[in-house]
Residue, then its C-alpha position, 0 to 999 in steps of 0.5 A: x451522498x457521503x465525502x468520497x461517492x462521486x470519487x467512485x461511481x457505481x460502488x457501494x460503500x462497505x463497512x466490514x468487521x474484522x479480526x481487530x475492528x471495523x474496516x472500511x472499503x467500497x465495492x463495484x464491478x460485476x458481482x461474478x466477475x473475478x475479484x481484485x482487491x487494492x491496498x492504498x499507501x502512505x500518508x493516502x487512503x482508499x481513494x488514491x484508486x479513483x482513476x483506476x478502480x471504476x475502469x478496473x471494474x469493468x472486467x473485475x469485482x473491484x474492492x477498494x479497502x481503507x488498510x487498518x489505522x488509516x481512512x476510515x478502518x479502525x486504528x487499533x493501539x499496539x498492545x503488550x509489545x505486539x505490534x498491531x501493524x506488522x504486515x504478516x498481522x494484516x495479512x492475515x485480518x485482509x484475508x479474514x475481510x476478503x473471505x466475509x466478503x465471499x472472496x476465498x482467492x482473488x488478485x490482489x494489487x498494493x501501493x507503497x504500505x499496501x504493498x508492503x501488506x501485499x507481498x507479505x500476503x502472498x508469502x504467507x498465503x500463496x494459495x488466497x492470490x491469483x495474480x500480484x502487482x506491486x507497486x513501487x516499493x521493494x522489499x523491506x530488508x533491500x529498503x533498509x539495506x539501501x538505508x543504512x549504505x546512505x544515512x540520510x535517504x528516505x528519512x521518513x523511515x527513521x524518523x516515523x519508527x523511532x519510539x512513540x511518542x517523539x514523531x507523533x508529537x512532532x507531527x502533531x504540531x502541523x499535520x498538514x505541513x509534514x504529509x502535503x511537504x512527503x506528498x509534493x516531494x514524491x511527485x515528479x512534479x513537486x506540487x499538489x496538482x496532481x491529486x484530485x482535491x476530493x481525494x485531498x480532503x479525504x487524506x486531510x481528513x485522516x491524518x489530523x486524526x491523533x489515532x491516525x497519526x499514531x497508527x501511521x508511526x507503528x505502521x512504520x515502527x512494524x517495518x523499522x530497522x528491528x521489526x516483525x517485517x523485516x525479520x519476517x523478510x530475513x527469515x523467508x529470504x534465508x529459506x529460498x521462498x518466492x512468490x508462487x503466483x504471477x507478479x508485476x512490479x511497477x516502478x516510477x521513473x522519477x521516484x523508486x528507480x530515480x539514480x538507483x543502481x538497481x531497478x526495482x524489478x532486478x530487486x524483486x527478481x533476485x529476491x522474492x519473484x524470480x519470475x516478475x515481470x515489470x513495467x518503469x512508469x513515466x511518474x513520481x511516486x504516486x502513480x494511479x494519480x499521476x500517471x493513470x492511463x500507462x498504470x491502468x494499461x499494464x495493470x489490466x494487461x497483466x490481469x488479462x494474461 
């Protein structure tokens, strides 16, 4: 049994070539029952989903999906300026995986970065998305909007954008430190108990990976004050588009919507998704670990609509 199997019982491990390398994942859930792939967040991987992707999997094709640079997918360097990791980019490379997968249209659920990937998906290609949820984040421009009003919130954002290789190499001196110190600090409980110690070695695992390190800073590089994600927001938002499918936005009450003027469902409403619909989860930020019963139940009614 390979590090991670018994996180995820009854699905098969997936390894997927793709427009810019090979990405990891696992699939379980009936083979004809309707697909549902969910997209992890920062510093995790895949396996932040174990509490809810065997239980999603009991009405749904569930794939779990190792997003490029992180877990186990290939970590790519930007090359000639393009960044490698602009959300419109991996959109487009999931679509390219879903579809050798045999999925042409499916739900399509992401945390934090993979939401980020998720929305910018479903803009870019409304007809491949059946149902959208987001999970706490918002929008890009709004982030750094909220950013440059108080210098000093959020400051993982600056700080993992600024140009290579300054926050790679501070990272690099203590990996452990930096990603346990923003793992406890987004947690309602500022601690660790929450995640499951499996799930723990599988993220340690990745980010002492220098390459992943690296991948993780132009993740956040492509969403940086001057980057292809934020210009892509500006320029749909000037042109009135929206989310043409359902959407959920799910916010936790002790992290995103914590002393926020506006709620996270208000952002997304007078934005991209008029017509969201959304649920505040009593929870830090992660909360398919911290909170995965009220997680699964508004997940699965929205699906089920």
């Amino acid at each position: 049994m390979a590090e991670g199997d018994d996180l995820f019982p009854g699905f098969e491990p997936l390894w997927i070539e793709g427009p810019a390398g090979r990405w990891f994942g696992r699939a379980g859930g009936p083979e004809t029952a309707p697909p549902l792939l969910l997209l992890h967040g920062f510093p995790q991987c895949h396996a932040m989903w174990h509490r809810l992707a065997p239980r999603l999997a009991e009405t749904h094709r569930v794939i779990v999906l190792d997003l490029k640079g992180y877990g186990w997918s290939a970590a790519p360097s930007s090359e000639h300026g393009a960044n490698a990791y602009a959300k419109r980019r991996l959109g487009a490379e999931i679509v390219a995986v879903m579809e050798r997968l045999g999925h042409v249209r499916f739900a399509l659920a992401g945390h934090d970065r993979g939401a980020r990937v998720s929305y910018r998906l479903a803009l870019d290609e409304p007809g491949r998305i059946e149902r959208l949820a987001i999970l706490d984040i918002v929008p890009t421009e709004v982030q750094w909007t909220r950013i440059e009003a108080k210098p000093g919130a959020n400051p993982h954002w600056p700080f993992l954008s600024r140009p290579a290789p300054e926050p790679e190499d501070a990272i690099r001196r203590d990996p452990d430190a930096y990603f346990e110190g923003l793992l406890r600090g987004w947690t309602a409980a500022g601690d660790l108990a929450v995640f499951d110690p499996r799930a723990l070695t599988l993220y340690r695992q990745a980010w002492n990976v220098p390459e992943r390190i690296h991948a993780m800073c132009e993740d956040y590089r492509a969403g940086g004050a001057d980057g292809p994600d934020r210009a892509a927001d500006r320029d749909d938002l000037a042109a009135g588009r929206t989310l043409a499918m359902p959407v959920l936005v799910l916010a936790s009450e002790a992290y995103l919507n914590r002393d926020r003027p506006e709620p996270a469902l208000t952002v997304w409403q007078r934005t991209f998704a008029p017509n969201a619909q959304g649920v505040q989860i009593a929870s830090g930020h992660f909360m398919a670990e911290e909170a995965p019963e009220p997680t699964l139940q508004a997940l699965r009614s929205f699906l089920a609509a």
